[in-house]
DOLOSE-714072 format. One record per residue (C-alpha): residue number from 1; residue in one letter; z, y, x. Coordinates in steps of 0.05 Angstrom, whole numbers, plus 5000, padded with zeros to 4 digits. Layout:
 seq type   pz   py   px
 NUM    a    Z    Y    X
...
//
This chain:
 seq type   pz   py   px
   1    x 8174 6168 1804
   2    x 8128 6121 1796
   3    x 8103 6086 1727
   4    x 8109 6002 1739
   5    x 8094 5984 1671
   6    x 8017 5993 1676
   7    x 8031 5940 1725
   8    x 8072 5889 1694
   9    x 8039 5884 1621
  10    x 7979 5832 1632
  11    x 8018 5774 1640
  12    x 8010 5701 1637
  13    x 8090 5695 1627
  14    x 8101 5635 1590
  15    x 8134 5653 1508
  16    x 8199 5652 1491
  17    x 8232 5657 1424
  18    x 8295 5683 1412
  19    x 8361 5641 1388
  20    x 8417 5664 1353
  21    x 8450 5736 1375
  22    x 8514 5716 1413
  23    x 8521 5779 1453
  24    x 8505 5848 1444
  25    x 8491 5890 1509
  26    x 8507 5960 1499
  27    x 8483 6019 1548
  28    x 8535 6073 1536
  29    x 8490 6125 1573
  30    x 8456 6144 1635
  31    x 8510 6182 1669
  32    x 8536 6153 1730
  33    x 8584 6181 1792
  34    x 8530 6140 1839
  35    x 8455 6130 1848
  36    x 8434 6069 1874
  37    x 8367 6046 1902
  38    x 8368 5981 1861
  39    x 8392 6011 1804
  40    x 8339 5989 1741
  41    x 8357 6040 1695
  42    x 8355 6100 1748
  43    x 8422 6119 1730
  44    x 8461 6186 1765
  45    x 8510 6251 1764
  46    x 8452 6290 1732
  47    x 8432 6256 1681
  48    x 8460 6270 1601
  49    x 8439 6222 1562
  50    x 8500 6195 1519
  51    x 8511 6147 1453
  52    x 8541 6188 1401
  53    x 8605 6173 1349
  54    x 8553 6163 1298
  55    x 8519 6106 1345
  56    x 8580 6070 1353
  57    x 8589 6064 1285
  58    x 8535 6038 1281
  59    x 8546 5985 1327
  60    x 8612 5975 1291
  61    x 8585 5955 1228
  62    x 8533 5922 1259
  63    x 8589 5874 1297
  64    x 8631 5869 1227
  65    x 8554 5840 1184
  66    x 8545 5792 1246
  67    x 8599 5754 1264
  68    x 8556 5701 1309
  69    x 8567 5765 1357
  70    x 8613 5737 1403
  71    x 8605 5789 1464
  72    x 8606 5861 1470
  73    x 8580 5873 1538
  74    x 8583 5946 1557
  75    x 8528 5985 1615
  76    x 8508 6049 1635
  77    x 8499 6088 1680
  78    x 8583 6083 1681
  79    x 8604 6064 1613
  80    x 8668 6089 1627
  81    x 8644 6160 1635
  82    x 8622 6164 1559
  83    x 8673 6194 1513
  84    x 8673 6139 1463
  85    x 8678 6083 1511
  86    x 8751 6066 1504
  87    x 8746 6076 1423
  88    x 8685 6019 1426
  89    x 8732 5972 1465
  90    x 8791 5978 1423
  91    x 8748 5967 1361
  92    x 8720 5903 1391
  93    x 8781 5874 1414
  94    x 8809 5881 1341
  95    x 8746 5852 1318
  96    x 8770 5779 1369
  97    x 8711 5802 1418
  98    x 8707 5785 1485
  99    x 8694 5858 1513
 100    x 8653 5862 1580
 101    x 8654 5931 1625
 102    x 8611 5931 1670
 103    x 8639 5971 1731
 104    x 8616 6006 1798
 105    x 8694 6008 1820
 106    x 8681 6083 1844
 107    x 8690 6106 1776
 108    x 8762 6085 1775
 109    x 8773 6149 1812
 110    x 8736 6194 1788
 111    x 8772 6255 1751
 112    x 8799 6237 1685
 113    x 8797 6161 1696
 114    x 8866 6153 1739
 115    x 8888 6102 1676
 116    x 8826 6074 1666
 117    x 8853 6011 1703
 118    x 8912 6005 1668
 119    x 8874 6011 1599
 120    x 8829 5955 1618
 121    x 8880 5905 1638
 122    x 8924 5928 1571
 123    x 8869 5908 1527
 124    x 8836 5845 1561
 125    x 8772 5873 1583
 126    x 8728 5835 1637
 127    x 8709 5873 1690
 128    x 8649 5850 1732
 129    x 8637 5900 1787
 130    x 8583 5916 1831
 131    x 8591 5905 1904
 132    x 8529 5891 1927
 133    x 8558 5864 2000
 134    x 8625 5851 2032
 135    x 8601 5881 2093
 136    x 8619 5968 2088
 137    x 8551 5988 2130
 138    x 8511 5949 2076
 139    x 8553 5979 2017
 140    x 8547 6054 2047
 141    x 8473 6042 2060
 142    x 8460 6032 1993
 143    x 8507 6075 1952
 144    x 8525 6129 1993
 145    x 8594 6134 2049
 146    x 8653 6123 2027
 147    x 8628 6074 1974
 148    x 8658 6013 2001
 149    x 8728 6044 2017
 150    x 8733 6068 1941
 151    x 8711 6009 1917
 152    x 8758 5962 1960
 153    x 8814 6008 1932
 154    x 8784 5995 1864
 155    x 8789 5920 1880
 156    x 8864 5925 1899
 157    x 8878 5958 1837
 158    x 8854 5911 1783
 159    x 8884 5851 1830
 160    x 8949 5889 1821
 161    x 8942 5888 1756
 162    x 8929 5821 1747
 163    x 8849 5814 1756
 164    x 8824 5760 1795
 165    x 8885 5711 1790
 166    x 8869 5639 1784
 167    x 8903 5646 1708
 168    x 8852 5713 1694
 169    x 8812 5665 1636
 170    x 8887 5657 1598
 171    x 8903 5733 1605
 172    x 8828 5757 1590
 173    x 8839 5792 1661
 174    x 8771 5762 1689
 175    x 8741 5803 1753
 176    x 8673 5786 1771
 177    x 8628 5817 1827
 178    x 8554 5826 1829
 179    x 8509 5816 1891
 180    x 8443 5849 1892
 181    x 8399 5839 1957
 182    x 8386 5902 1995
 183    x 8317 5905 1992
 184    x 8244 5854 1962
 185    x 8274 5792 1974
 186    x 8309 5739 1921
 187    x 8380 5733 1924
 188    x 8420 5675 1967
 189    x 8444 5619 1932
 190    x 8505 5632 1902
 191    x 8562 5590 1918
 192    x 8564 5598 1993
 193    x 8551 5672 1981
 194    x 8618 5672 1940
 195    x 8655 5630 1994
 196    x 8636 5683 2048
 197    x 8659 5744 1994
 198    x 8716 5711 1978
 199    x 8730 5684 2058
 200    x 8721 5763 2079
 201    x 8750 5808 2027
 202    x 8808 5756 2030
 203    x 8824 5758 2097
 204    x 8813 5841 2115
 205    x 8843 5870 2048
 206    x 8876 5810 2010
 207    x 8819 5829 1954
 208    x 8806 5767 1909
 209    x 8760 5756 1850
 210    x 8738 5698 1802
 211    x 8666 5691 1812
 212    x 8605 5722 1841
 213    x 8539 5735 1800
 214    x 8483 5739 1839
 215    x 8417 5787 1813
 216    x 8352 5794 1834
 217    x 8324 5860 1835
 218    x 8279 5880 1775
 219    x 8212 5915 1795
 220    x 8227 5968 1745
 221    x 8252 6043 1756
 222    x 8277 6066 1815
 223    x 8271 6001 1852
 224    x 8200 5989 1827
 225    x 8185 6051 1848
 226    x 8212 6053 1915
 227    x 8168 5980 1918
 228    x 8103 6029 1907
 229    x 8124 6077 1944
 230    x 8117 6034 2008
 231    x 8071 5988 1984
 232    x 8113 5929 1971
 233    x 8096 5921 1895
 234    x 8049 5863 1896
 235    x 8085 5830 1949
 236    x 8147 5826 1916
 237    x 8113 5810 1851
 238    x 8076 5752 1883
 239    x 8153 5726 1912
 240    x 8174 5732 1842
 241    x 8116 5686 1819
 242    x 8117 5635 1869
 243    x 8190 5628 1861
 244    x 8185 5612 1781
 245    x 8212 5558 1748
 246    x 8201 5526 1682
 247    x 8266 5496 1671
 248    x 8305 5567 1677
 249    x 8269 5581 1619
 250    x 8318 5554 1573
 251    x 8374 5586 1599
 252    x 8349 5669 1603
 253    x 8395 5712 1576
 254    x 8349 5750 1527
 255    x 8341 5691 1478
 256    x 8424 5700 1453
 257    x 8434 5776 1474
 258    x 8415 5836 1441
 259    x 8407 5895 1483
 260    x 8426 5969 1456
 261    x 8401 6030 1480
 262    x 8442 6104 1480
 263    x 8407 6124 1414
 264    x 8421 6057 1375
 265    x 8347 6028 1388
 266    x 8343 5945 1406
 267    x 8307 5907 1459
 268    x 8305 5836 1476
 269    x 8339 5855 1547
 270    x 8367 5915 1588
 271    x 8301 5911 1633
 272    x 8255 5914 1571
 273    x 8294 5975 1552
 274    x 8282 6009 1612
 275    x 8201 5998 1607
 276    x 8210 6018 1532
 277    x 8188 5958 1504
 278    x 8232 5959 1443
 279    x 8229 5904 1382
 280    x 8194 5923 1328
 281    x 8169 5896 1263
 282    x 8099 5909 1223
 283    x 8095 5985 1211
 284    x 8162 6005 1246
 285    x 8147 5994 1323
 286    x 8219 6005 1344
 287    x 8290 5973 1300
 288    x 8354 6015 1304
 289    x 8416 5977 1305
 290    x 8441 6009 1239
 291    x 8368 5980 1200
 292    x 8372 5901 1232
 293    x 8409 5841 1206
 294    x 8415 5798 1261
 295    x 8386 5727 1233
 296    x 8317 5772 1211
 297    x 8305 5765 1290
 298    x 8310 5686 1297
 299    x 8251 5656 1318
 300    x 8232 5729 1343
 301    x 8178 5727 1387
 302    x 8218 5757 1463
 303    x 8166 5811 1488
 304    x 8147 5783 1552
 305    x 8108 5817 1624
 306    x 8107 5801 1691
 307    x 8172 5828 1709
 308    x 8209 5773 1668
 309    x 8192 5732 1729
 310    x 8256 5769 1760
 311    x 8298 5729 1713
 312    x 8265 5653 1732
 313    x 8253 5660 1803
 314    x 8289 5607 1850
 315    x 8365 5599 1825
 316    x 8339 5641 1770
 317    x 8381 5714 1748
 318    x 8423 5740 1689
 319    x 8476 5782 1669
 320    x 8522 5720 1681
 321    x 8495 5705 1748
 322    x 8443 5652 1782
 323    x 8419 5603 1718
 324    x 8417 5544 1767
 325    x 8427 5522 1838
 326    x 8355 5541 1865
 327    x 8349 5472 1909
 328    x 8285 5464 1876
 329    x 8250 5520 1905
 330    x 8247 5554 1968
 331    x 8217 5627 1957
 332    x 8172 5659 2005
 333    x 8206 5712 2040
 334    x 8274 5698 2006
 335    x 8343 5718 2036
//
């Protein structure tokens, strides 16, 4: 695979400085039932990588020293696949967190997971799952046959159990899905994109949802490398650039969020963890979550390279979705 880093460090990004840490993204592991082209943190079946009991500790006492930590967001790979996953979301719904797992839907079927549904709804979790198109060609395409039936029956499940409904904010039963484009363009805007999920899904399998977060592709990992391999990269990075804009700035998710890797080590985002660019401090070039207080990072200086332009293209892209509407700009090349 090829290395993207060596082209993403000289940048003329502008700074940011962190804020206070209101969420904490956690990557549970690598391990995941699919492999996905877009997929930034070239997750799959094969690979072992894991957080450990002693980890989530960690991240337990971590939570209990910080109580500005609002969010426990959990990643992978799967999340669900790691053994300690449902321990970390019972401790953080005792702690009054608002616990986050972020699902590909398949997983609700795999082996060992036939309650995994039912334990979410019992303990509040949001899910926001990836269905990156309500069309099944597009779905299969991109994550293998079959995907899109599983996942639809994944869909039906959580609405049964109460995901999706218009009261999902009172009953902590919140069901989000996540677009990603198919290939090196930016993402459509938003809204009408979830009016033609919602209009489709609704109508062929009675499938509904409360909103749709729309992600631009990071040119990182698997996707980046795909980019190179068919000479793409410096297209799609110059989209990225002409797209940018200023005012998203003040709304990117790595100013409030902390983002965890398997072994415990911190990064100002999930992306930065993937290029290993970890925060550090004079004479210790990486922080563990069991060694940091979270107000020593205030004012942090966010480590910043080109592909940070991902995050303030057009309608701009975070965890949470598009940033703004993207009237303002009309990317070259975009969807």
């Amino acid at each position: 695979m090829h290395a993207t880093l060596p082209l993403l460090v000289n940048t003329t990004f502008p700074a940011l400085f962190r804020r206070s840490v209101e969420t904490l993204q956690v990557n549970l592991g690598y391990r995941c039932n699919q492999s996905c082209l877009h997929c930034h943190v070239n997750a799959g079946p094969t690979r072992t990588e894991e957080m450990t009991s002693e980890t989530v500790d960690a991240l337990l006492t971590f939570v209990a020293a910080n109580p500005q930590v609002r969010v426990l967001d959990l990643t992978g790979g799967a999340p669900e696949l790691n053994p300690h996953f449902r321990r970390l979301v019972i401790a953080g719904r005792q702690r009054g967190l608002r616990v986050i797992d972020r699902c590909n839907l398949t997983v609700l079927e795999e082996p060992g997971q036939a309650d995994l549904a039912q334990f979410l709804a019992a303990h509040g979790v949001e899910v926001v799952a990836s269905l990156p198109c309500y069309l099944e060609e597009n779905v299969d395409r991109q994550r293998g046959k079959g995907t899109f039936d599983s996942s639809i029956r994944g869909l039906q499940k959580l609405n049964a159990l109460g995901y999706g409904q218009t009261d999902s904010a009172r009953t902590g039963r919140l069901l989000n899905l996540v677009f990603n484009p198919q290939g090196a363009v930016l993402p459509p805007p938003q809204a009408p994109l979830a009016a033609a999920y919602r209009a489709h899904l609704g109508h062929h399998f009675g499938v509904v949802f409360n909103d749709l977060f729309t992600l631009t592709n990071m040119p990182i990992q698997r996707f980046g490398s795909t980019l190179v391999s068919k000479g793409q990269f410096k297209g799609y990075m110059n989209l990225l650039r002409d797209a940018h804009r200023a005012e998203n700035l003040a709304h990117v998710m790595c100013r409030d969020l902390l983002s965890v890797d398997w072994q415990g080590y911190v990064y100002d985002c999930d992306f930065n963890q993937q290029l290993a660019l970890p925060i550090g401090r004079a004479g210790q070039p990486r922080l563990h979550i069991a060694d940091l207080n979270a107000a020593a990072i205030e004012g942090h200086p966010i480590r910043v390279a080109e592909h940070c332009h991902g995050c303030t293209a057009g309608q701009g892209s975070s965890c949470g979705g598009a940033l703004g509407d993207g009237t303002a700009a009309t990317p070259k090349g975009g969807a």
